[in-house]
C-alpha positions as CSV (number, residue, x, y, z in Angstrom):
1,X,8.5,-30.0,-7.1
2,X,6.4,-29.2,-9.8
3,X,4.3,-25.3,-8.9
4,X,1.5,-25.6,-11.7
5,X,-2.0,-26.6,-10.5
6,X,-3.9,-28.8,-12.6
7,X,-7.2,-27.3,-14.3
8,X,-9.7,-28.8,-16.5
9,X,-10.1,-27.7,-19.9
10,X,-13.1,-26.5,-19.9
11,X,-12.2,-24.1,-16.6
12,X,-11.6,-19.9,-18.0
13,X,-9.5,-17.7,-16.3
14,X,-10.1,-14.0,-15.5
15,X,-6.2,-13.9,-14.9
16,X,-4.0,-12.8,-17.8
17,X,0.0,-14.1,-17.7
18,X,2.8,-12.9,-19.7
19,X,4.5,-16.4,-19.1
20,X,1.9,-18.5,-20.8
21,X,0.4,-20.0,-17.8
22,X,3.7,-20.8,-16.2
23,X,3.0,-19.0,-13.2
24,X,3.0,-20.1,-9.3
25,X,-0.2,-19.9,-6.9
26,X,1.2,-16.9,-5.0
27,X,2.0,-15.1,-7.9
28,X,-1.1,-15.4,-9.8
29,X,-2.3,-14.7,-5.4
30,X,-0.1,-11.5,-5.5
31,X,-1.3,-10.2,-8.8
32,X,-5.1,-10.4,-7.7
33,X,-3.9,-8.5,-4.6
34,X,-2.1,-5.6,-6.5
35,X,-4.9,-5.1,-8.8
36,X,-7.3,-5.2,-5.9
37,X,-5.4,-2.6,-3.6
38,X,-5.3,-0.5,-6.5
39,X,-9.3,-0.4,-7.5
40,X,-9.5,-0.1,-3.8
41,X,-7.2,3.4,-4.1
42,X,-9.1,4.2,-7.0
43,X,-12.6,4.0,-5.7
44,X,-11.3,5.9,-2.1
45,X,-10.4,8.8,-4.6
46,X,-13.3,8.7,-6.1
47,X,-15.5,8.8,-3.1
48,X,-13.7,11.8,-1.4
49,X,-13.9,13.8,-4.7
50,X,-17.4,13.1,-5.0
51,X,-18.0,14.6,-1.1
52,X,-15.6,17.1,-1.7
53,X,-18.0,18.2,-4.8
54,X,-21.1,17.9,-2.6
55,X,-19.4,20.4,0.2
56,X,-18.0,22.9,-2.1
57,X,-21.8,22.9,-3.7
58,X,-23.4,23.6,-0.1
59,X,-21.1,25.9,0.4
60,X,-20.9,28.3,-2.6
61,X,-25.0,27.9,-2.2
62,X,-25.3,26.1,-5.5
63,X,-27.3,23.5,-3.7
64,X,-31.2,25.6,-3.8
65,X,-30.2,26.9,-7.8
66,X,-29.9,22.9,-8.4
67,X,-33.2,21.4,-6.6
68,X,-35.0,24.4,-8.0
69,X,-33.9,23.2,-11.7
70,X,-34.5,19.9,-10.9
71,X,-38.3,20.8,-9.9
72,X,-38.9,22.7,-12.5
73,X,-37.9,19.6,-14.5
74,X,-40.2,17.7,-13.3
75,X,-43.5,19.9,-13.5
């Protein structure tokens, strides 16, 4: 049974392969997944750095020195 799906030549793929376009379905399917999880991950991090930053700010009273500045900016 033959696993490579037919494409036209005209159709681009995003997806890059090491085995020259050898691979299966469900391994081009697992790939997309892996990369996806992981931009997921990264973006999560991201997120709870960028609150973490906006507490801490509150916090330490950083926040009034900052809208101040950003007033004075704009007059």
């Amino acid at each position: 049974m033959n696993s490579n799906v037919r494409r036209p030549s005209i159709a681009v793929s995003s997806v890059s392969s090491s085995i020259e376009g050898k691979e299966s379905v469900g391994d081009v399917l697992r790939k997309a997944k892996k990369e996806l999880i992981f931009k997921r991950i990264c973006i999560g991090m991201f997120l709870i750095v960028l609150a973490t930053l906006i507490v801490y700010l509150c916090v330490s009273g950083y926040i009034p020195d900052l809208i101040d500045g950003f007033f004075a900016l704009i007059e």
